[in-house]
C-alpha positions in Angstrom: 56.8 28.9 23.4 59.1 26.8 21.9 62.6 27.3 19.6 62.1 26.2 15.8 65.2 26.2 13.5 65.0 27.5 9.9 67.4 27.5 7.5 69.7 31.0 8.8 67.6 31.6 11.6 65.7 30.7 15.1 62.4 31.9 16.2 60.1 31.2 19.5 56.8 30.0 18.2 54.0 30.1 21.0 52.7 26.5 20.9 48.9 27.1 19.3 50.6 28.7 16.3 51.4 26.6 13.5 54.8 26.6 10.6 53.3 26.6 7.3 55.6 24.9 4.5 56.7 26.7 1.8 55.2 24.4 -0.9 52.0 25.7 0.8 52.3 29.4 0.7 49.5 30.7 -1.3 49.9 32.8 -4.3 49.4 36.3 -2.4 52.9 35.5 0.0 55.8 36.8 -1.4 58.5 35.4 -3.3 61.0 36.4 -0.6 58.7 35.3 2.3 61.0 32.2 3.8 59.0 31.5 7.1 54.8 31.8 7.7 53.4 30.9 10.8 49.3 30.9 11.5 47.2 30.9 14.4 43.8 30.1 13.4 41.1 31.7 15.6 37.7 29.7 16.5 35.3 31.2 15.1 37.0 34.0 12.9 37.9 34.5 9.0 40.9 36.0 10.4 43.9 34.2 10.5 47.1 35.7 12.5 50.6 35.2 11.2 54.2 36.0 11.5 55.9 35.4 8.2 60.1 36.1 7.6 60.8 37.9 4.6 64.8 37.8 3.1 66.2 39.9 0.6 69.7 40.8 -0.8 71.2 44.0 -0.6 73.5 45.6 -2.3 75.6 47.4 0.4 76.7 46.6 4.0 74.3 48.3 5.6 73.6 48.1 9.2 70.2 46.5 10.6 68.9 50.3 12.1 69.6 51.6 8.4 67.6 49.2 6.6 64.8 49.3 9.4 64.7 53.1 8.9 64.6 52.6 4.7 62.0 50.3 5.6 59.5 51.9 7.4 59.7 55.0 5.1 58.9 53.0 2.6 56.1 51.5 4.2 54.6 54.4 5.2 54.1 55.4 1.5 52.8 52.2 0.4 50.8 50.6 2.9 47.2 51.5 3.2 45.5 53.6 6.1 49.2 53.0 7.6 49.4 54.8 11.3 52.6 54.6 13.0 52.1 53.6 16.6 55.9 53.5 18.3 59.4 52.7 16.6 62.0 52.1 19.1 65.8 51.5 18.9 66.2 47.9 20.7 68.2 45.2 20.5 67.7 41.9 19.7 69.4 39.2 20.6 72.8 40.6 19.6 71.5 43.4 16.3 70.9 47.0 17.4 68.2 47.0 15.3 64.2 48.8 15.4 61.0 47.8 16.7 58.2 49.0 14.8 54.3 48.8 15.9 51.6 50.3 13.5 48.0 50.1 12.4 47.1 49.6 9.0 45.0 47.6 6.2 46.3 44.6 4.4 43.8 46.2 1.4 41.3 49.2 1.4 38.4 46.5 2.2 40.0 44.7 5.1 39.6 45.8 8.7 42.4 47.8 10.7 45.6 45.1 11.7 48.0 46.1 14.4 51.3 44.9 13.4 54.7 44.6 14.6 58.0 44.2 12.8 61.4 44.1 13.1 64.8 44.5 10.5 67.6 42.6 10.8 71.0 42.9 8.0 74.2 41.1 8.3 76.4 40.1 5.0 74.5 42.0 2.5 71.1 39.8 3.5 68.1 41.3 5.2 65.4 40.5 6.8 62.4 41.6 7.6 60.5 39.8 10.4 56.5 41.0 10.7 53.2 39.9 13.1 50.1 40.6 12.1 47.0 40.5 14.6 43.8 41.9 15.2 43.6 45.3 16.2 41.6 44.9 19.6 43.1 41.7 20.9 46.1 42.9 22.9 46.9 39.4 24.2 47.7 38.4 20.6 49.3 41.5 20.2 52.0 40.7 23.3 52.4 37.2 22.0 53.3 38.9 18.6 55.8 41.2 19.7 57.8 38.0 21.9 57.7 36.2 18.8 59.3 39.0 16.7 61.8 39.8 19.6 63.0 36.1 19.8 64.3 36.5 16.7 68.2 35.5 16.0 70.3 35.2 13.1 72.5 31.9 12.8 
């Protein structure tokens, strides 16, 4: 693993996975997204990623609060979502929620395991989120150290 600096914020990147410039973020990231990161696997059409989403909101609300808004909200909109833990931990120095699920990018696509992360300081949030495949737990560890190292500068 090694550190890499973005504009408000650090991340430990595991050394086979990749930053992706913003200039090259296709059409289906969002607007929001500030930080994708790949790991292409041999052989597969899948491609693994981490990717940093920021928005602004409009109160002060604390990092557990947003993460809580959050995942409600997920769990109405994403497909075949199915809620695997959501723990209370902190990272680096934010009380803040681990989340782990299953669920489809799109009703076609095969089940993802994912795990995310909320973080809110100064009215700006962000949402921090791994996506692997469902059966490969080793991708799935790496995922949640990458999400964990997280830290706000």
């Amino acid at each position: 693993m090694s550190r890499q600096v973005f504009q408000n914020f650090t991340l430990d990147i595991s050394d086979d996975w990749r930053k992706v410039p913003q200039e090259n973020f296709s059409n289906t990231i969002p607007n929001e997204a500030v930080a994708m990161l790949i790991k292409r696997v041999e052989g597969d059409d899948f491609i693994q990623n981490l990717n940093v989403v920021k928005e602004s909101i409009n109160t002060d609300a604390l990092s557990l609060e947003y993460a809580k808004a959050n995942i409600l909200l997920g769990s109405k909109a994403i497909i075949d979502y199915r809620p695997l833990s959501t723990r209370e931990v902190k990272i680096g120095d934010i009380e803040t929620t681990l989340h782990l699920f299953r669920a489809r990018n799109s009703g076609t696509d095969p089940i993802r395991h994912f795990v995310q992360a909320y973080f809110a300081r100064d009215r700006i949030a962000y949402t921090v989120t791994c996506i692997s495949k469902d059966d490969d737990t080793d991708q799935q560890a790496v995922c949640e150290q990458m999400v964990r190292s997280f830290r706000l500068l």
